[in-house]
C-alpha positions in Angstrom: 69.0 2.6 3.5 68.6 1.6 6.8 68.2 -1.5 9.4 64.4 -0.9 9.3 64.5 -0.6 5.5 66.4 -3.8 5.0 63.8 -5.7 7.4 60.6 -4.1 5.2 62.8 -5.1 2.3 63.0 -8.7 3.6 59.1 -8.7 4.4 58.4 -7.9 0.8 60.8 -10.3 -0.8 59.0 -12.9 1.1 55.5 -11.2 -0.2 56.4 -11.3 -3.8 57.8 -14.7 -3.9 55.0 -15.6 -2.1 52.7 -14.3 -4.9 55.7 -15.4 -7.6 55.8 -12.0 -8.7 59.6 -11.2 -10.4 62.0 -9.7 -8.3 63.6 -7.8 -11.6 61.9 -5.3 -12.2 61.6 -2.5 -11.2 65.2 -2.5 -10.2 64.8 0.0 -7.5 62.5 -2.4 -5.6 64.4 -5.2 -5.2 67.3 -7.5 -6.2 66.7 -10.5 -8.5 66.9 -13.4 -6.5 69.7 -14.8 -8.3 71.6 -11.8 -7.2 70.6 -11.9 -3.6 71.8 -15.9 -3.7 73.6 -16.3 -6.7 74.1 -19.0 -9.2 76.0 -22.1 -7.9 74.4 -25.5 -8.4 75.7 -27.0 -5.5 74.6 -24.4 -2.8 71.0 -24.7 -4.7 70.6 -28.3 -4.7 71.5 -28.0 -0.6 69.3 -25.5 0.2 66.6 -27.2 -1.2 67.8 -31.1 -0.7 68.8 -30.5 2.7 67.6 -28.5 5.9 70.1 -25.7 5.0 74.2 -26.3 3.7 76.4 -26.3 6.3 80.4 -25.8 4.8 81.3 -29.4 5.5 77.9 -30.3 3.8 79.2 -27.6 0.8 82.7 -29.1 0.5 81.3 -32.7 0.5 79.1 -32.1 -2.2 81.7 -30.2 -4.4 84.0 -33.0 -4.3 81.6 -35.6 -5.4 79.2 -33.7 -8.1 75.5 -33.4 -7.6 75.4 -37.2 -8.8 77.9 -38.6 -6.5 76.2 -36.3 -3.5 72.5 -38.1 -4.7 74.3 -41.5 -4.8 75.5 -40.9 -1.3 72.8 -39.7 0.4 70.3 -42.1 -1.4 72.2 -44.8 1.0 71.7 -43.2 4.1 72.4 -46.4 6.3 76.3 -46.2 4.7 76.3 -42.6 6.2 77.6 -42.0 10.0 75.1 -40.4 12.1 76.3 -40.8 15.5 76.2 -37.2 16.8 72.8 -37.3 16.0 72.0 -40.5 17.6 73.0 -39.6 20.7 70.4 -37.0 20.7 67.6 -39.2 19.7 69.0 -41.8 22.6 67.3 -38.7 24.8 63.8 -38.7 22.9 63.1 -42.9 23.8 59.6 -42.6 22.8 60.1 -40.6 19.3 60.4 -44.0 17.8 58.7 -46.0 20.8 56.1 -48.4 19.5 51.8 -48.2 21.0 52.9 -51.2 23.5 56.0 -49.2 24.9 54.3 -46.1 24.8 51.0 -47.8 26.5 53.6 -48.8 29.2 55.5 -46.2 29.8 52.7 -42.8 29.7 49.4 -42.7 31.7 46.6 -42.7 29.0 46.5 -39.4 26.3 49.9 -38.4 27.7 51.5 -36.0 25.4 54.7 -37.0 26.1 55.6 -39.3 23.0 53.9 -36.1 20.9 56.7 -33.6 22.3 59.3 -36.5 21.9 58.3 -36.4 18.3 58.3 -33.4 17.6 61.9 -32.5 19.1 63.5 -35.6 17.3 62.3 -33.9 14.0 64.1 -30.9 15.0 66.9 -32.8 15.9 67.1 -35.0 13.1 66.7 -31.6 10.2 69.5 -29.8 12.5 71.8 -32.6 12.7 71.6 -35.6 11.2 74.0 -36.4 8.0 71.3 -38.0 6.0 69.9 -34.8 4.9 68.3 -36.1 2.0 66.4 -38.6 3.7 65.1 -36.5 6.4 64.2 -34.2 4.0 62.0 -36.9 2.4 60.4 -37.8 5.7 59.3 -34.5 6.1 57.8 -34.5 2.8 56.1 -37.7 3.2 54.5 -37.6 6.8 53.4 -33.9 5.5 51.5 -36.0 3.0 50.2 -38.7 4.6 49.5 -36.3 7.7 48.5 -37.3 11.0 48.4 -34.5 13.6 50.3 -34.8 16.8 49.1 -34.3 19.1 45.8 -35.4 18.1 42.9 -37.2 19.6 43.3 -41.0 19.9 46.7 -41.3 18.9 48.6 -40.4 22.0 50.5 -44.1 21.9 50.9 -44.8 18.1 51.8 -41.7 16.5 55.4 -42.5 17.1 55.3 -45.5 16.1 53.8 -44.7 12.7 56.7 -42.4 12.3 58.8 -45.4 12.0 56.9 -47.9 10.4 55.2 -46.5 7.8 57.1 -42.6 7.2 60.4 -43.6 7.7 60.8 -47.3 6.5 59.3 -46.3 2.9 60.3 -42.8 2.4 63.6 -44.1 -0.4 61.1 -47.2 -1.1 57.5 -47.3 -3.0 54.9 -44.7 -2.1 52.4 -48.1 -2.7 54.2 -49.8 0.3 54.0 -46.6 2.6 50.4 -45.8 1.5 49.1 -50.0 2.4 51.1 -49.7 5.4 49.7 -46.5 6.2 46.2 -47.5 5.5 46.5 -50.6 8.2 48.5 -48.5 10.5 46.3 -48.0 14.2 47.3 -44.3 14.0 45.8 -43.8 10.3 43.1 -45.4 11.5 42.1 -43.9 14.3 42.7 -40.3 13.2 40.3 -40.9 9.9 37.7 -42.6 12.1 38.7 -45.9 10.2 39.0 -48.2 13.0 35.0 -47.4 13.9 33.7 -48.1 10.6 31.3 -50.6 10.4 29.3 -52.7 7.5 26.1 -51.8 8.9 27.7 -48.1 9.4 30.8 -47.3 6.8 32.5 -44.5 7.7 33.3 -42.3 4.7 36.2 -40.2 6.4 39.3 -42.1 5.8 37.9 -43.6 2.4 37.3 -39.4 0.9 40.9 -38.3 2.2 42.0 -41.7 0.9 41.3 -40.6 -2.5 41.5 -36.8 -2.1 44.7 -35.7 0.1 46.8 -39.5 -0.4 46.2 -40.5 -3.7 43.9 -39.3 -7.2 42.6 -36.2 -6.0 39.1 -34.6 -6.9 38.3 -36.4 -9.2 36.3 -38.7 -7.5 32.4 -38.6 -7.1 30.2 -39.5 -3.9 29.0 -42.8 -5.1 33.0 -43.2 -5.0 33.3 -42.9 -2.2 30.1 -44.6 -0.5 32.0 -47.6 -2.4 35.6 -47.1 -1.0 33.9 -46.4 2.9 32.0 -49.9 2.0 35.2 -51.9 0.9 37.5 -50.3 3.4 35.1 -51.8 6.2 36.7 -54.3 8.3 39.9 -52.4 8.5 40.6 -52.2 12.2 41.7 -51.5 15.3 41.9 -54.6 18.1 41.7 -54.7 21.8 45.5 -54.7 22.4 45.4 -51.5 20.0 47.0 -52.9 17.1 46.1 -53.4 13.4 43.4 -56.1 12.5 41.3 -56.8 9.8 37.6 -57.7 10.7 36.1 -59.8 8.3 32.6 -59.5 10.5 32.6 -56.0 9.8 33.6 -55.7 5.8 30.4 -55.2 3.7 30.1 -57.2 0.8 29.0 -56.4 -2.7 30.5 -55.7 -6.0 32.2 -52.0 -6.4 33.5 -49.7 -9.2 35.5 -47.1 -7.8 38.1 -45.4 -10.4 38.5 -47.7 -12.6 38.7 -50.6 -9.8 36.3 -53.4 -10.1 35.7 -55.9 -7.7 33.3 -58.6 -7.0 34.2 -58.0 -3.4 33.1 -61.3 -2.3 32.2 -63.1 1.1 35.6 -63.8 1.5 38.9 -61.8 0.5 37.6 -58.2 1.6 41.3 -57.5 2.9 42.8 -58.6 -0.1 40.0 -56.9 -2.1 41.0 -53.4 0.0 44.5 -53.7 -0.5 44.1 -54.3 -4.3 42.1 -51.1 -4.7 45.0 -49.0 -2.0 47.4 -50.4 -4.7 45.1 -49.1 -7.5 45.3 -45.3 -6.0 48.8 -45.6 -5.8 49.7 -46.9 -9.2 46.7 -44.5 -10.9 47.6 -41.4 -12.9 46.2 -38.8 -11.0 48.0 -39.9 -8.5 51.1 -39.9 -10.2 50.4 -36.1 -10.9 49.5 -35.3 -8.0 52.9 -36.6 -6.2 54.9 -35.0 -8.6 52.8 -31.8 -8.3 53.7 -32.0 -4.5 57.1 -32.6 -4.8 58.1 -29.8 -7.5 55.6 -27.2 -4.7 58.2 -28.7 -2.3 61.7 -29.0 -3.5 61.2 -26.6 -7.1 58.8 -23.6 -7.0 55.6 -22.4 -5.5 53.9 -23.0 -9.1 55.2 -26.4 -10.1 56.5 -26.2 -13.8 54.5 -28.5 -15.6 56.9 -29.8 -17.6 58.8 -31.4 -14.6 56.0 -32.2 -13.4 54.8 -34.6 -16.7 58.7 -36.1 -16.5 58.0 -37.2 -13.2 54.7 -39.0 -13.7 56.6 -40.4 -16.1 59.3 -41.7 -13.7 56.6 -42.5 -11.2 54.9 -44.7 -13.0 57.9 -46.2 -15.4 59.4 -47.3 -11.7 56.1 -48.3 -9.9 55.5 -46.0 -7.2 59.2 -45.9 -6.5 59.9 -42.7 -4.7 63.9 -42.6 -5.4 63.9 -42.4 -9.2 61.3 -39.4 -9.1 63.7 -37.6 -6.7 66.7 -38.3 -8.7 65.1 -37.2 -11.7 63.6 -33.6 -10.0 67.1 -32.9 -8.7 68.8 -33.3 -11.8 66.4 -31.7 -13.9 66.9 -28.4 -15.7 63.5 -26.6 -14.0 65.2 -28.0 -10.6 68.2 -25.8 -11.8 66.2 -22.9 -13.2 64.6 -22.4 -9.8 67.1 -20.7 -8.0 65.0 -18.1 -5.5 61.8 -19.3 -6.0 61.0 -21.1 -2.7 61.3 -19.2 0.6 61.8 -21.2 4.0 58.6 -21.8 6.5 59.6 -21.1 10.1 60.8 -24.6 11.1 63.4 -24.2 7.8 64.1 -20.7 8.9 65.0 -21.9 12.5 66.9 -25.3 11.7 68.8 -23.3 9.0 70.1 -20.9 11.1 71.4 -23.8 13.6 73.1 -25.2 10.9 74.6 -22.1 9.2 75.5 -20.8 12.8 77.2 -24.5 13.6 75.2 -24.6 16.8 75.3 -28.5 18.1 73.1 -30.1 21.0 73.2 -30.0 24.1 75.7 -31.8 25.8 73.3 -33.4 27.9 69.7 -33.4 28.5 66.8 -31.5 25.6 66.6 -28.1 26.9 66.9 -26.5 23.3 65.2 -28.4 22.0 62.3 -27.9 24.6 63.2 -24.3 23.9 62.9 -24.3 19.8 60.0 -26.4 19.9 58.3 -24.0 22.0 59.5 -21.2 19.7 57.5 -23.4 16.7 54.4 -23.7 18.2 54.5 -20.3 18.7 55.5 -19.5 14.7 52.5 -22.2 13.6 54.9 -24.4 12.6 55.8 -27.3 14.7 56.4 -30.6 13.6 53.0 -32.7 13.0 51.3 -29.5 14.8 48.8 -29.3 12.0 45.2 -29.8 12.9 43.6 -30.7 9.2 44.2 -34.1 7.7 46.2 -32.3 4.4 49.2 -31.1 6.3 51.6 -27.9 6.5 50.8 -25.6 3.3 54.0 -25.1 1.6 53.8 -22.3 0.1 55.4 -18.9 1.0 51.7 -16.9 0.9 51.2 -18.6 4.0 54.5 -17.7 6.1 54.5 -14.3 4.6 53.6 -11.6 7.4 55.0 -8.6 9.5 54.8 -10.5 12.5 56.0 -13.6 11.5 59.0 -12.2 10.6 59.4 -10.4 13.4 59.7 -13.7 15.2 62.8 -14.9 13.2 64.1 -11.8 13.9 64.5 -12.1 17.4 65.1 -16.0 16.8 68.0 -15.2 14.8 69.3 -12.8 17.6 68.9 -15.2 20.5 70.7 -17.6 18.2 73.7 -15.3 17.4 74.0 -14.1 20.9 73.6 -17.0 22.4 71.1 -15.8 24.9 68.3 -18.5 24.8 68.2 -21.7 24.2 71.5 -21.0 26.1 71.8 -24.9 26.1 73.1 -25.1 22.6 76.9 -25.7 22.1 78.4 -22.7 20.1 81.9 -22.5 18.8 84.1 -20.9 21.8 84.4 -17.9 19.1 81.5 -17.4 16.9 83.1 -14.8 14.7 85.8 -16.0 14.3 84.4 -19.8 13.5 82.2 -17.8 11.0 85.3 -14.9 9.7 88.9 -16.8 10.1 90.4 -13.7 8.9 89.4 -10.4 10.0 89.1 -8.4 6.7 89.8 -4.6 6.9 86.5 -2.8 6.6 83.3 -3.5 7.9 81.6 -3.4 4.5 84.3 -6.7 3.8 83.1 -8.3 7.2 79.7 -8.0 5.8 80.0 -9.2 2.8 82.2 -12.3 4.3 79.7 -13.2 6.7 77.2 -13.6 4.3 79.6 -15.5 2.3 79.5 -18.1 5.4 75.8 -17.9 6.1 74.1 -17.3 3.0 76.6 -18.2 0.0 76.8 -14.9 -1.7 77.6 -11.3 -0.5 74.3 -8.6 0.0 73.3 -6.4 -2.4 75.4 -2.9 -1.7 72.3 -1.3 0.0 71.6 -4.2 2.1 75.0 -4.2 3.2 74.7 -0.6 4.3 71.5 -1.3 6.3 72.9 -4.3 8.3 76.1 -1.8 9.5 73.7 1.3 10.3 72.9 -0.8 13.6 76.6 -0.3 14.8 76.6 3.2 12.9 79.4 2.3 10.7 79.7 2.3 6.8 80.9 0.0 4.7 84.2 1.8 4.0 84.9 2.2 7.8 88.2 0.2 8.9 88.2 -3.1 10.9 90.8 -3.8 13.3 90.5 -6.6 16.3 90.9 -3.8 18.4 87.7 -2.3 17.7 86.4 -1.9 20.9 82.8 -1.9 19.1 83.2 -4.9 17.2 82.5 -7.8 20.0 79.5 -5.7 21.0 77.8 -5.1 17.4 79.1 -8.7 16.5 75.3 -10.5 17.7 73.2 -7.8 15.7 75.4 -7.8 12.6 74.9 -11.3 12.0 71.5 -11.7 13.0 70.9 -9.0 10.5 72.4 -10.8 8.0 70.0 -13.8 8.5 67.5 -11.2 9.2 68.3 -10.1 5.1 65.8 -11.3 1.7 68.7 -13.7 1.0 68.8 -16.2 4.3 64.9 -16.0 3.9 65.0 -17.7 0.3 65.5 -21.6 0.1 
């Protein structure tokens, strides 16, 4: 085998998990993806519950059990975070609300976009909440607004904050009302310009069809929604206000929501029918569909998914119950291999698995990984579509793609670019305390560190053809080969099918 075989090899392990093919058989074509990550609980439940384990992350969670790990990071606010503060105390306007923003930026700046965008990165690299930022991701993937996108330049950060991130351990019901009088929501669904002489249907149909039931709805559904919504707006000073001039009155049955939708009361009477969609069934199945296509498999086992309807609705919309009962489930356990990472998890995981830290000053990398994301299609908020990021390997799977993490991972390991990232003075060594005596051993002890278990034999043999050694050829730190070959070696053991499975 060699280097070029191990990358086809990692192309088509991405393929067929992409199209949930086995990996078993035949056994000449690939590894089964317990073998290429093996079996430990722990190391699965932070590969998937987190942006990628990190050894202080690992030895954490063995000491308190997945339970006392969930307990923990289900209280992020009891969890220091102040290394990755002090990044975010570089991104002002990630978090900025529309009046700071409108002060700050010249009108449809994209400045408080990029800000976003590169606190994300920031926050999945670095942050010690893990769990939460994993649940923000989920939940502004779900409740999508693009950024950048038109009209939105001066409250998509703030929506970040007040709806995303103040709800995502608290009721999807809360997030989803907040969301639905939030300016950004309402001006990227063409809310804020409906009108009772003119509804606009836009926000009402992805009201019902990407947030909340589905599509099971029918057009004189939403007709009725677009007509109760109305009044739902946008003010001069570009904040949330509700228009009672501009609600259309008039009884509606919408889902099993009735409402005499009176002269007076339309907010109330909108709000009642968000809570509704929220606290409906479909909905419930829908969210747990999501989350098991995000944290479980790329076909959700249905019989996690009816558990967590179950929990959803038992707990009224309460979103830390339903993740509690996924990650302790035994499908959650069963699913070892069976989600690969998009490019934004590719890159952040490396960072962390490489022990990469900011910049000491200043936003350089990220500038620099950013860039590298809009690039790969896979920058945060940088979908255009209401539904958000797919999340599903099918999508990520391709030749070039893949040749992209490639040379990420290189840059990474070499340290050539972003060069602003601070690296361990030794990256082998931080990586390989102890030199072993063969090169197949070094191999096999990197991918220890990176990945959690050793390569299959073959892949081991392809990741030393690059420095023409085998695995049986002896180590010694005089080597003078060894500093040279270090960059590609490990790059090529990120490059392998196992770093490319979550």
């Amino acid at each position: 085998m060699t280097r070029r075989t191990l990358l086809a090899g990692s192309v088509a392990t991405v393929a067929l998990a992409a199209t949930g093919l086995a990996l078993a058989e035949p056994a000449a074509a690939a590894p089964r993806t317990t073998d290429l990550l093996g079996n430990d609980p722990i190391a699965h439940l932070l590969r998937r519950a987190t942006f990628g384990p990190t050894p202080e992350s690992l030895a954490e969670a063995r000491k308190l059990g997945v339970n006392g790990w969930l307990d923990r990071q289900f209280a992020p606010a009891k969890i220091d975070d102040a290394v990755c503060d002090r990044v975010l105390a570089r991104l002002p306007l990630a978090g900025a609300s529309g009046e700071t923003v409108r002060a700050k930026l010249s009108k449809h700046s994209y400045e408080a976009f990029g800000q976003l965008g590169r606190a994300a990165i920031a926050r999945a690299a670095w942050s010690n909440r893990q769990l939460f930022e994993s649940s923000v991701a989920f939940w502004a993937n779900h409740l999508h607004i693009a950024a950048p996108s038109s009209g939105v330049w001066d409250t998509r950060a703030d929506y970040d904050v007040k709806v995303i991130r103040k709800h995502a351990f608290g009721k999807f019901a809360d997030m989803l009302k907040d969301s639905a009088r939030h300016p950004a929501m309402l001006t990227y669904l063409d809310q804020r310009s409906s009108t009772k002489a003119h509804p606009n249907e836009n926000y009402a149909r992805e009201l019902m069809e990407l947030h909340t039931v589905g599509m099971i709805y029918s057009e004189a559904d939403v007709l009725a929604a677009a007509r109760l919504l109305t009044g739902m707006t946008v003010n001069k000073a570009g904040g949330y206000a509700y228009d009672a001039a501009k609600h259309a009155t008039g009884s509606v049955s919408i889902l099993g929501f009735q409402h005499a939708n009176a002269s007076t009361g339309g907010e109330a009477a909108a709000l009642a029918f968000i809570d509704h969609l929220a606290r409906h069934r479909a909905t419930a199945e829908r969210v747990a569909r999501k989350l098991c296509l995000r944290f479980v498999a790329d076909e959700a086992p249905q019989s996690l998914v009816t558990k967590l309807v179950k929990v959803y609705l038992d707990n009224d919309t309460a979103i830390v119950p339903v993740l509690r009962a996924l990650f302790t489930s035994p499908e959650f356990a069963a699913s070892i291999g069976q989600k690969t990472r998009t490019p934004f998890e590719d890159l952040v995981a490396t960072v962390r698995a490489l022990g990469l830290g900011p910049d000491a000053d200043g936003v350089k990398s990220l500038d620099a990984l950013y860039n590298n994301l809009v690039d790969a299609g896979n920058a945060p908020f940088r979908w255009s579509p209401p539904n958000g990021f797919p999340d599903v390997a099918a999508v990520w799977a391709s030749p070039s793609a893949f040749l992209m993490r490639c040379n990420l991972h290189l840059n990474l390991a070499a340290g050539w670019y972003p060069k602003q990232l601070t690296r361990p003075a030794d990256l082998l060594k931080s990586l390989v305390p102890v030199l072993p005596a063969t090169y197949g051993a070094l191999i096999d002890a990197l991918a220890t560190r990176l990945i959690g278990a050793k390569l299959p034999a073959a892949h081991t043999a392809a990741v030393l053809s690059v420095a023409e050694k085998l695995p049986t050829s002896p180590l010694t730190a005089k080597d003078k080969s060894l500093s040279g070959a270090t960059p590609y070696l490990i790059a090529l053991v990120l490059d392998s099918p196992s770093f490319q499975l979550r």
